[in-house]
C-alpha positions in Angstrom: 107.3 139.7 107.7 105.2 138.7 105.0 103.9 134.8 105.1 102.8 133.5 102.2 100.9 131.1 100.7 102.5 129.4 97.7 101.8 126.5 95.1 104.2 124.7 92.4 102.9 123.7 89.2 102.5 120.3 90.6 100.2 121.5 93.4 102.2 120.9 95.6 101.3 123.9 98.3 103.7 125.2 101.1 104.1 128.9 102.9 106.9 131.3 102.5 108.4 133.8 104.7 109.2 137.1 103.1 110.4 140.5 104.5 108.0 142.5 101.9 106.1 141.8 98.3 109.0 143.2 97.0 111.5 140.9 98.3 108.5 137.8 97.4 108.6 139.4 93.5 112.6 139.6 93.6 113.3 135.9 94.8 110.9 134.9 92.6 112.3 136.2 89.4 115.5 135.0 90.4 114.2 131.7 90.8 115.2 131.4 94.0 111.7 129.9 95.5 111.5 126.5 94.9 108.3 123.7 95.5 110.2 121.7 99.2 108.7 118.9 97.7 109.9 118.6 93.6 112.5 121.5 93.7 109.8 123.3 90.8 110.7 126.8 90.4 107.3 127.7 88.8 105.7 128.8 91.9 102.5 131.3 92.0 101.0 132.9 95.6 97.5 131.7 96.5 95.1 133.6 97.1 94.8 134.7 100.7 92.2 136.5 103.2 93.0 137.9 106.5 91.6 135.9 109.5 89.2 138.6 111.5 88.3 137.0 114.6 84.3 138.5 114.3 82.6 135.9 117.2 81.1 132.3 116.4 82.0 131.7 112.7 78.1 130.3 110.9 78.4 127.2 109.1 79.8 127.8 105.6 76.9 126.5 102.8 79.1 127.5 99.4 81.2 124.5 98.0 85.0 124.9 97.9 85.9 126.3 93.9 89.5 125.1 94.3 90.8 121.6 96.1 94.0 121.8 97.9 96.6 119.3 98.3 96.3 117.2 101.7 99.1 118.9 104.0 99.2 115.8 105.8 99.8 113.8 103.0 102.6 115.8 102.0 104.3 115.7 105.7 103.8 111.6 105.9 105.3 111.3 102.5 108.2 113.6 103.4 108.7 111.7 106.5 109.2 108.4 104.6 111.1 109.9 102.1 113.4 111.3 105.0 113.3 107.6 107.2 114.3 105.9 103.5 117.2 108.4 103.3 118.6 107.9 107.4 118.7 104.1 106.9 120.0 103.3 103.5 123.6 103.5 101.9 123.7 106.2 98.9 126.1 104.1 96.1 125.3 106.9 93.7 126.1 106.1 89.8 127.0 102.5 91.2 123.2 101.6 92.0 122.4 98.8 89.6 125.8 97.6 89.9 125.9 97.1 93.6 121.9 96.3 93.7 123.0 93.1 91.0 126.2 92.6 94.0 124.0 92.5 96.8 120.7 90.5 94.8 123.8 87.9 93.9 125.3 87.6 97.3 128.4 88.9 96.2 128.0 92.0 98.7 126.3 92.6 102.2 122.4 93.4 102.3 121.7 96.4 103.1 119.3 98.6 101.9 120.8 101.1 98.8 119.9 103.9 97.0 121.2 106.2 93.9 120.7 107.1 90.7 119.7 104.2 87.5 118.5 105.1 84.1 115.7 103.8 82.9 116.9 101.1 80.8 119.2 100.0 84.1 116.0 100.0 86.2 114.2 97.5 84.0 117.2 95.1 83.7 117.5 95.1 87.2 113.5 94.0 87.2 113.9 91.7 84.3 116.7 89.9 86.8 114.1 89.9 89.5 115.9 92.5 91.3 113.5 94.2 93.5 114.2 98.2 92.8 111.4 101.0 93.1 112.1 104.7 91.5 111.8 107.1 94.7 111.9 111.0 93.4 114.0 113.0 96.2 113.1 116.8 97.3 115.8 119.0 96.4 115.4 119.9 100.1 116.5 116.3 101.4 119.5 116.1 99.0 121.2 117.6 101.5 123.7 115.6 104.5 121.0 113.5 106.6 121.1 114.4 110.1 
């Protein structure tokens, strides 16, 4: 079992699990590898060095050529995404319609999500409807459990 590292266009990093460099180079020209995070397809492997466990490891003096993406950052962000996801409603297509319902009193408040267009999401503002664009990994589009 190969583990890689792997990166999205976005720099979004992540690993991935892969039975041999051949079965890495065959998913990915499928596109079957995909960023957990944005669902990008254009993934690349990082650059990776075996850990040799020499003794006391000396105090590294060279500066860091390439920054990586804060790991924890990604996990917090995922978490919320996922806590937004267990305790709202998905309306779907209806979201400005039943945002404008509930805003109006017409429905019950609770919290929503779904899918607006851009010109539905600034109406919605304009009327002082309080609505906030949340992008959703492909990997959380799934049933919440």
């Amino acid at each position: 079992m190969k583990v890689l590292n792997l990166q999205c266009s976005h720099a979004h990093g992540f690993e991935g699990w892969f039975a041999s460099e051949d079965d890495f180079q065959s998913q990915l020209s499928r596109g079957l590898i995909e960023c957990p995070m944005c669902g990008d397809t254009a993934v690349v492997k990082l650059l990776s060095a075996p850990r040799l466990n020499l003794g006391a490891a000396e105090p590294s003096t060279s500066r860091e050529v390439m920054t990586t993406p804060d790991v924890s950052l990604q996990a917090a962000w995922l978490k919320m995404v996922h806590q937004v996801m267990v305790n709202t409603d998905d309306v779907g297509e209806r979201f400005a319609e039943e945002a404008r319902r509930i805003h109006y009193g017409e429905a019950e408040a609770r919290g929503i999500r779904g899918q607006a267009s851009r010109e539905e999401t600034e109406a919605l503002l304009d009327e002082g409807i309080g609505v906030m664009p949340l992008p959703i990994p492909k990997a959380l589009k799934g049933p919440v459990q």
